[in-house]
N, C-alpha and C positions, 0 to 999 in steps of 0.2 A: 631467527631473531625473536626476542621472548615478547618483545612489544606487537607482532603480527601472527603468532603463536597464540599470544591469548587472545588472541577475537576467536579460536575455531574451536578452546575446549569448552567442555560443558559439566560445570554453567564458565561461564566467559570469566577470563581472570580479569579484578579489575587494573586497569590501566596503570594506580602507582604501584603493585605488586608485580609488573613484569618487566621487573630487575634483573642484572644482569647477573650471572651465574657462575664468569669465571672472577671478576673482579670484588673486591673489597668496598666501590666507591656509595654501593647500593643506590644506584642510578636505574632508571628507565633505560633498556637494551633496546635503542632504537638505531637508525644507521648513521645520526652523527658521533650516538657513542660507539660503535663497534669501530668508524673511519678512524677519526679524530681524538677519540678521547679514553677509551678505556687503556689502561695500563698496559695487561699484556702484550701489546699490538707497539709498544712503544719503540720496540727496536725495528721492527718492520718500518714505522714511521719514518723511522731516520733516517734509513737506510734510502727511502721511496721520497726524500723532503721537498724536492723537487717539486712533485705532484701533487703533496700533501700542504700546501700552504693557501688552502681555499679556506675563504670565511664561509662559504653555504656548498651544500653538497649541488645546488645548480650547476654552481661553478666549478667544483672537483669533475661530476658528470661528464661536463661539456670540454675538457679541455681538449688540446689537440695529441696530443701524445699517448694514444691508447693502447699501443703495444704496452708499454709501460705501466699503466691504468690496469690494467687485464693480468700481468705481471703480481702486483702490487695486492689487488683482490683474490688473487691465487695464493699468495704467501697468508693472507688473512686468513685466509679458508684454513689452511693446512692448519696451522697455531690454534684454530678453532679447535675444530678435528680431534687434534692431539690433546686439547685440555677439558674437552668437555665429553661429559655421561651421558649427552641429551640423545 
């Protein structure tokens, strides 16, 4: 994620430049955009809606269904994987 990515390069990227990579929204790549909000993820979203209907990542975190949850961030990853250079 480009948001914890630029703390480690040098010199440090600053914080509104680490935008996200695969999408168009030119947002901050942080973990509520890659959950909740960046585009490509959108079918995965749907599909996951269930688990995906938290207003704060506290609450997505802690729910009880974590097979599901673990499921959900697996399909994330792969989508990642598949569309980025990084």
């Amino acid at each position: 994620m480009h948001s914890q990515i630029g703390s480690y390069t040098i010199p440090k990227t600053p914080w509104d430049k680490r935008t996200c990579k695969i999408c168009n929204l030119n947002a901050i790549e942080d973990e509520t955009h890659f959950l909740f909000l960046c585009p490509l993820y959108k079918d995965i979203r749907q599909t996951y809606k269930n688990i995906c209907n938290y207003s704060s990542i506290h609450e997505f975190l802690n729910q009880d269904n974590l097979n599901k949850l673990d499921d959900f961030i697996v399909q994330l990853n792969y989508v990642t994987n598949k569309h980025s250079n990084i």
